[in-house]
C-alpha positions in Angstrom: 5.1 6.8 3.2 5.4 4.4 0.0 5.9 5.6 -3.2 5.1 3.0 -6.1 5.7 3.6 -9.5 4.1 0.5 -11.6 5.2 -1.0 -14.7 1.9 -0.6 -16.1 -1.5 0.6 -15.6 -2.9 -3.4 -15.1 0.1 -3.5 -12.7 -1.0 -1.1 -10.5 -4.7 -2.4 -11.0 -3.6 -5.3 -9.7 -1.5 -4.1 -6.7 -4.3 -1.6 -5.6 -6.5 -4.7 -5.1 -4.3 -7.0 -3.8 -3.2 -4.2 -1.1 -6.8 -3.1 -0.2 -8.0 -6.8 0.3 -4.7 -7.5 2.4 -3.3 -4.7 3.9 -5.6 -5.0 7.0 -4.4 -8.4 8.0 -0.9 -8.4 7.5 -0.5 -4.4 9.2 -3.0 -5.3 12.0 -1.1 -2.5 14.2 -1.5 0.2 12.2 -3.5 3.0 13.3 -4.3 4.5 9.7 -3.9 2.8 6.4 -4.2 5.4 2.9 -3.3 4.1 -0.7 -4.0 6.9 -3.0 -3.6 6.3 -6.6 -2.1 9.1 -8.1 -1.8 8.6 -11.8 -2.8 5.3 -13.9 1.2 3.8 -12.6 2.0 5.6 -9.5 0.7 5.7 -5.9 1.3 6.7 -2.3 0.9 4.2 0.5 0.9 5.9 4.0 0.4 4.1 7.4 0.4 5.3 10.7 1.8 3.3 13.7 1.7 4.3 17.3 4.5 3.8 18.0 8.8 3.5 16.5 8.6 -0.2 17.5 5.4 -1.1 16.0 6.4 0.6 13.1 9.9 -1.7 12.6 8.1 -4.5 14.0 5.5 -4.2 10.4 8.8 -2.5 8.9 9.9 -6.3 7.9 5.9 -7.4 6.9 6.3 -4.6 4.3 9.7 -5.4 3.0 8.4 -9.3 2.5 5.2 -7.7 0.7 7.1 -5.7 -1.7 9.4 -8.1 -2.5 7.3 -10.8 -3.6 5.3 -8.0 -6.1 8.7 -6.6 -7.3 8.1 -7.7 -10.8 5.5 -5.2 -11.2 7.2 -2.2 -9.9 9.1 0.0 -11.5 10.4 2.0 -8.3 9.6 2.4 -5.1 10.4 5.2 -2.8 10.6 4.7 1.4 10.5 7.4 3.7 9.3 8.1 7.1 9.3 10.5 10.0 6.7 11.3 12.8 2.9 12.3 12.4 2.4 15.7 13.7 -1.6 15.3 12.8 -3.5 12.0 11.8 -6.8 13.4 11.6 -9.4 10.9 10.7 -13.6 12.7 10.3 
């Protein structure tokens, strides 16, 4: 999970597009893909991989993504751990 905190509300306009047009292509392994804006400068990212390796292998896409966007965060927070349930209706 990816927590964002943007620098401003057109920031994270921005970066909500920019993810939702791209995120596809450059996390092709993912099995799930969630942004969830959660305030006007804040949102959770959360991706499901099936697999530890998979996930590492994307681990470096995401840390080349973030980096060339850092001027428009503010923080980010990384965490992970295993999917007990990934329930998709």
């Amino acid at each position: 999970m990816n927590y964002f905190e943007y620098i401003s509300e057109k920031a994270g306009d921005e970066l909500e597009a920019h993810y939702i047009k791209n995120a596809p292509t450059n996390f092709p392994d993912a099995t799930v893909l969630v942004f969830l804006r959660t305030s006007p400068t804040t949102a959770s990212l959360t991706s499901v991989y099936p697999d530890k390796d998979t996930f590492e292998k994307a681990a470096q896409q995401r840390k080349k993504g973030i980096a060339g966007v850092a001027d428009k965060i503010k923080n980010v927070r990384l965490e992970e751990g295993e999917a007990s349930l990934a329930l998709m209706r």
